[in-house]
KELUMRO-739742 format. One record per residue (C-alpha): residue number from 1; residue in three letters; z, x, y. Coordinates in steps of 0.05 Angstrom, whole numbers, plus 5000, padded with zeros to 4 digits. Last residue first. Layout:
<r><volo>NUM</volo><rodren>ALA</rodren><up>Z</up><east>X</east><north>Y</north></r>
...
//
This chain:
<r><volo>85</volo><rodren>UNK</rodren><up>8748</up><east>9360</east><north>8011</north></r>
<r><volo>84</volo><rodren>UNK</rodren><up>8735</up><east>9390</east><north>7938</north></r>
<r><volo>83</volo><rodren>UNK</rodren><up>8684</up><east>9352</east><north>7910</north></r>
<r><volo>82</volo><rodren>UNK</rodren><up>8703</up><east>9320</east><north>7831</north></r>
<r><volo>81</volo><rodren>UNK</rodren><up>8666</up><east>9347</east><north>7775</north></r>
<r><volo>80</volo><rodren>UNK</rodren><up>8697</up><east>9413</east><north>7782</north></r>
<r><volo>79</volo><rodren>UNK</rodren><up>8760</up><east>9378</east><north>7758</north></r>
<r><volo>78</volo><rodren>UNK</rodren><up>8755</up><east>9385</east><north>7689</north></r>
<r><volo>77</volo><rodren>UNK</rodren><up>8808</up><east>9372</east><north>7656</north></r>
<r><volo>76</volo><rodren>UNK</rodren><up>8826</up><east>9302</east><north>7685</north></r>
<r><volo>75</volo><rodren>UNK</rodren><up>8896</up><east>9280</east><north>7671</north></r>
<r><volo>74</volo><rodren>UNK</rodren><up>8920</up><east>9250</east><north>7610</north></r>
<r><volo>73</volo><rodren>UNK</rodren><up>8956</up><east>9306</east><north>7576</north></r>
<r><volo>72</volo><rodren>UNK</rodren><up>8999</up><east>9336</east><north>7631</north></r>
<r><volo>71</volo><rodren>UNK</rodren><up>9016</up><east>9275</east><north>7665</north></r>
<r><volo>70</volo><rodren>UNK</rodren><up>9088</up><east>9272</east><north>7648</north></r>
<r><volo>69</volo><rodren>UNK</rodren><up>9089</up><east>9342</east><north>7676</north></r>
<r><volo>68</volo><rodren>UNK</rodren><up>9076</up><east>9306</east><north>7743</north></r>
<r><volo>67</volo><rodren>UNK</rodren><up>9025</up><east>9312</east><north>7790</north></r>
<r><volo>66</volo><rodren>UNK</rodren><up>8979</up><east>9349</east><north>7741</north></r>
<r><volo>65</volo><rodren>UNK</rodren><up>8942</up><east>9413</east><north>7739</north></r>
<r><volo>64</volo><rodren>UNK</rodren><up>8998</up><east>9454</east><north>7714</north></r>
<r><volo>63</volo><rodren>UNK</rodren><up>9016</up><east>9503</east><north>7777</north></r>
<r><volo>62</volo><rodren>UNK</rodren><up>8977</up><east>9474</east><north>7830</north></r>
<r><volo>61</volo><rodren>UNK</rodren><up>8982</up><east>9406</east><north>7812</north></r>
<r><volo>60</volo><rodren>UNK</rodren><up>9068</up><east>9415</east><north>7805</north></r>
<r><volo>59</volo><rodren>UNK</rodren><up>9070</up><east>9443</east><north>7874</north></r>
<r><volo>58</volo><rodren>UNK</rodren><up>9024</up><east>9381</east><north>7897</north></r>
<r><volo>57</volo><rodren>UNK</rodren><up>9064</up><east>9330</east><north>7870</north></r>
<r><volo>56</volo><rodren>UNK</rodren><up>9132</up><east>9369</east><north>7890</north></r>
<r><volo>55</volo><rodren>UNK</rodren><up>9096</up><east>9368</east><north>7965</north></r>
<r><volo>54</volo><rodren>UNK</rodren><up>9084</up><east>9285</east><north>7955</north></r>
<r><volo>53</volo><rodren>UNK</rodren><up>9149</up><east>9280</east><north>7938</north></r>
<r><volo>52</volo><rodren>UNK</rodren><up>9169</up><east>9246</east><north>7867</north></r>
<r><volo>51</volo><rodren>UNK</rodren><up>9174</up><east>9189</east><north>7834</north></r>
<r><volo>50</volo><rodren>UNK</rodren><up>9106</up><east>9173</east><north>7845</north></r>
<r><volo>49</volo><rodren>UNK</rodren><up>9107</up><east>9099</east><north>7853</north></r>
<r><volo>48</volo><rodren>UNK</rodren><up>9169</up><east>9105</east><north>7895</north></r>
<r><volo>47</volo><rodren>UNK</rodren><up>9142</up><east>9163</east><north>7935</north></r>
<r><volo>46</volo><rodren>UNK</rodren><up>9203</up><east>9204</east><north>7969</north></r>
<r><volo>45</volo><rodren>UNK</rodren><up>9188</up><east>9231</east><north>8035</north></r>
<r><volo>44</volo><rodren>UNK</rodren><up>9182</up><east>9308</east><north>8048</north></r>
<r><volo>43</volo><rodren>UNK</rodren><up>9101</up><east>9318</east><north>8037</north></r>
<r><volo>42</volo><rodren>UNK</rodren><up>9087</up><east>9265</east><north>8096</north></r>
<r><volo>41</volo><rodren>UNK</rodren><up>9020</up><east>9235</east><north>8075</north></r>
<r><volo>40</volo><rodren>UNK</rodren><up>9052</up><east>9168</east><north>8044</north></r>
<r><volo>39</volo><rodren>UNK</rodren><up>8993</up><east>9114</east><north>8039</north></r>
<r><volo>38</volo><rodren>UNK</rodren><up>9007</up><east>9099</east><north>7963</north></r>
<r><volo>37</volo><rodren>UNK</rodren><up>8959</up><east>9143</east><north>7938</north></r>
<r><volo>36</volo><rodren>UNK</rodren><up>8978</up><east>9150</east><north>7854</north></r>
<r><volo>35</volo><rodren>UNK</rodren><up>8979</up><east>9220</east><north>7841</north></r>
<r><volo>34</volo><rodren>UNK</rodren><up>8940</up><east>9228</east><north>7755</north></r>
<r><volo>33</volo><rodren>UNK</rodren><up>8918</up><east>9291</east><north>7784</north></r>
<r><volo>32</volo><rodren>UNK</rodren><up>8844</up><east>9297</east><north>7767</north></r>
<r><volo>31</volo><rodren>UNK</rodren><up>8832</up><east>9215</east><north>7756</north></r>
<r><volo>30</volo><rodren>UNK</rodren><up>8874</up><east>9197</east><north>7823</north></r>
<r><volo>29</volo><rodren>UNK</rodren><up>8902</up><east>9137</east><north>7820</north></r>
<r><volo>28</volo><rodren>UNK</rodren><up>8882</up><east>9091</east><north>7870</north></r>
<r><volo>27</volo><rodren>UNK</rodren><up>8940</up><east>9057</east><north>7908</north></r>
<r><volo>26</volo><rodren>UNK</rodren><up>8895</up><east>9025</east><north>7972</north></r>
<r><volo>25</volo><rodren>UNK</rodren><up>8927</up><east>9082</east><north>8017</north></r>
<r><volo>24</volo><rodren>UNK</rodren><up>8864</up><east>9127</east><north>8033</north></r>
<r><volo>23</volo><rodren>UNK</rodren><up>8800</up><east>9073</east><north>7994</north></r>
<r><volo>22</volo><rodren>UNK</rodren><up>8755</up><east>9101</east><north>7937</north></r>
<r><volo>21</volo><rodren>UNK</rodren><up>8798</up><east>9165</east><north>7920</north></r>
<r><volo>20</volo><rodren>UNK</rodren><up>8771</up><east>9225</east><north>7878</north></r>
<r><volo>19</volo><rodren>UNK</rodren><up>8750</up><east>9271</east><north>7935</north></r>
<r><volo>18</volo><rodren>UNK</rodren><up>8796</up><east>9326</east><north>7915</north></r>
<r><volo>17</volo><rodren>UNK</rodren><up>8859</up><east>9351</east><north>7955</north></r>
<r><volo>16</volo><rodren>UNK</rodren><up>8909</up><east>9358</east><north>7897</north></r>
<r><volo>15</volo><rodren>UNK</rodren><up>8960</up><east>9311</east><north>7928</north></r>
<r><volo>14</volo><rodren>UNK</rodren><up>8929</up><east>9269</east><north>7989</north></r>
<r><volo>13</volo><rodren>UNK</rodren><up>8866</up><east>9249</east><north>7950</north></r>
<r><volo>12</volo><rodren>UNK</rodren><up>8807</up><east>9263</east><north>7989</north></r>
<r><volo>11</volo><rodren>UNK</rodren><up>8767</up><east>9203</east><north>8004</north></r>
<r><volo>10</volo><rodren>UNK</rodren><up>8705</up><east>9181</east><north>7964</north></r>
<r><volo>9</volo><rodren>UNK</rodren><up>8642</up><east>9175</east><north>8000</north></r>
<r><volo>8</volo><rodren>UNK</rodren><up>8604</up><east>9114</east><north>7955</north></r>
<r><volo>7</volo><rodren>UNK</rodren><up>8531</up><east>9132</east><north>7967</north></r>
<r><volo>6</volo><rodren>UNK</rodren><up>8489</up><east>9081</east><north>8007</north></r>
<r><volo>5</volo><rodren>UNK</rodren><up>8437</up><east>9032</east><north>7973</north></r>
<r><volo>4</volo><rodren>UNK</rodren><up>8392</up><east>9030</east><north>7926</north></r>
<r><volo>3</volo><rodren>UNK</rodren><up>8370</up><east>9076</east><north>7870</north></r>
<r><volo>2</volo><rodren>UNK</rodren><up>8297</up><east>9080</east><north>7848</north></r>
<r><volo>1</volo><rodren>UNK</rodren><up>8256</up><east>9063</east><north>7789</north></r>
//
Protein backbone atom coordinates (compact mmCIF):
# COMPACT_ATOMS: atom_id res chain seq x y z
CA UNK A 1 0.00 0.00 0.00
CA UNK A 2 1.22 3.33 -0.93
CA UNK A 3 0.34 7.00 -0.30
CA UNK A 4 -0.87 9.20 -3.10
CA UNK A 5 -0.58 12.35 -3.91
CA UNK A 6 1.40 15.64 -2.84
CA UNK A 7 2.09 16.57 0.83
CA UNK A 8 -0.07 19.26 2.38
CA UNK A 9 2.83 22.29 3.04
CA UNK A 10 1.38 24.04 5.85
CA UNK A 11 2.14 27.81 6.22
CA UNK A 12 3.78 29.33 9.12
CA UNK A 13 1.48 30.74 11.50
CA UNK A 14 2.12 34.52 11.88
CA UNK A 15 2.22 34.39 15.89
CA UNK A 16 4.43 31.58 17.17
CA UNK A 17 6.09 30.95 13.74
CA UNK A 18 5.23 27.15 13.30
CA UNK A 19 3.97 25.52 10.17
CA UNK A 20 0.55 24.73 11.60
CA UNK A 21 -1.64 26.78 9.10
CA UNK A 22 -3.40 25.16 5.95
CA UNK A 23 -4.18 28.46 4.02
CA UNK A 24 -2.12 32.41 5.28
CA UNK A 25 -5.35 34.49 6.09
CA UNK A 26 -8.19 31.73 5.65
CA UNK A 27 -8.81 32.07 9.85
CA UNK A 28 -7.14 28.75 10.91
CA UNK A 29 -6.49 28.47 14.35
CA UNK A 30 -3.39 27.56 15.20
CA UNK A 31 -3.26 24.11 17.28
CA UNK A 32 0.29 25.21 19.13
CA UNK A 33 -0.80 28.76 19.93
CA UNK A 34 -4.45 28.70 19.88
CA UNK A 35 -3.72 32.57 17.29
CA UNK A 36 -6.49 32.62 15.03
CA UNK A 37 -4.79 34.00 11.27
CA UNK A 38 -7.00 36.50 10.24
CA UNK A 39 -4.62 37.97 7.47
CA UNK A 40 -3.14 40.79 9.84
CA UNK A 41 0.86 40.53 9.69
CA UNK A 42 1.55 44.02 11.06
CA UNK A 43 2.43 43.27 14.94
CA UNK A 44 0.91 46.93 15.98
CA UNK A 45 -2.74 46.56 14.69
CA UNK A 46 -5.44 45.37 16.78
CA UNK A 47 -6.95 41.75 15.76
CA UNK A 48 -10.61 41.61 16.38
CA UNK A 49 -10.74 37.90 16.51
CA UNK A 50 -7.70 37.89 18.65
CA UNK A 51 -8.29 40.57 20.91
CA UNK A 52 -5.14 41.42 20.97
CA UNK A 53 -1.93 42.54 18.70
CA UNK A 54 -0.34 40.23 16.84
CA UNK A 55 3.22 41.36 18.79
CA UNK A 56 1.21 40.90 22.43
CA UNK A 57 0.21 37.36 20.75
CA UNK A 58 3.58 36.53 20.17
CA UNK A 59 5.10 38.14 23.55
CA UNK A 60 2.57 36.15 25.42
CA UNK A 61 3.69 32.62 23.12
CA UNK A 62 7.02 33.16 24.02
CA UNK A 63 6.65 33.51 27.57
CA UNK A 64 3.55 30.92 28.37
CA UNK A 65 3.15 29.02 25.19
CA UNK A 66 -0.13 30.44 24.32
CA UNK A 67 -1.52 33.54 22.49
CA UNK A 68 -3.51 34.42 25.18
CA UNK A 69 -3.44 33.34 28.90
CA UNK A 70 -7.01 32.33 28.18
CA UNK A 71 -5.41 29.72 26.09
CA UNK A 72 -3.17 28.31 28.55
CA UNK A 73 -4.86 24.98 28.96
CA UNK A 74 -6.04 24.11 25.49
CA UNK A 75 -3.17 24.81 23.43
CA UNK A 76 -0.83 22.29 21.95
CA UNK A 77 1.89 21.06 24.45
CA UNK A 78 3.97 19.68 22.44
CA UNK A 79 4.93 21.68 19.73
CA UNK A 80 7.91 19.79 18.38
CA UNK A 81 5.41 18.05 16.32
CA UNK A 82 4.80 21.00 14.33
CA UNK A 83 8.03 22.35 11.77
CA UNK A 84 9.42 25.43 12.73
CA UNK A 85 9.33 27.75 9.51
Amino acid sequence: MGIEGEPLIYEPCPCCGYRTVEESAGYDVCPNCYWEDDGNDDPTKYSSVNHLTLQQGRDNFKQMGASDPAYIDIVNKHPNKYLKA
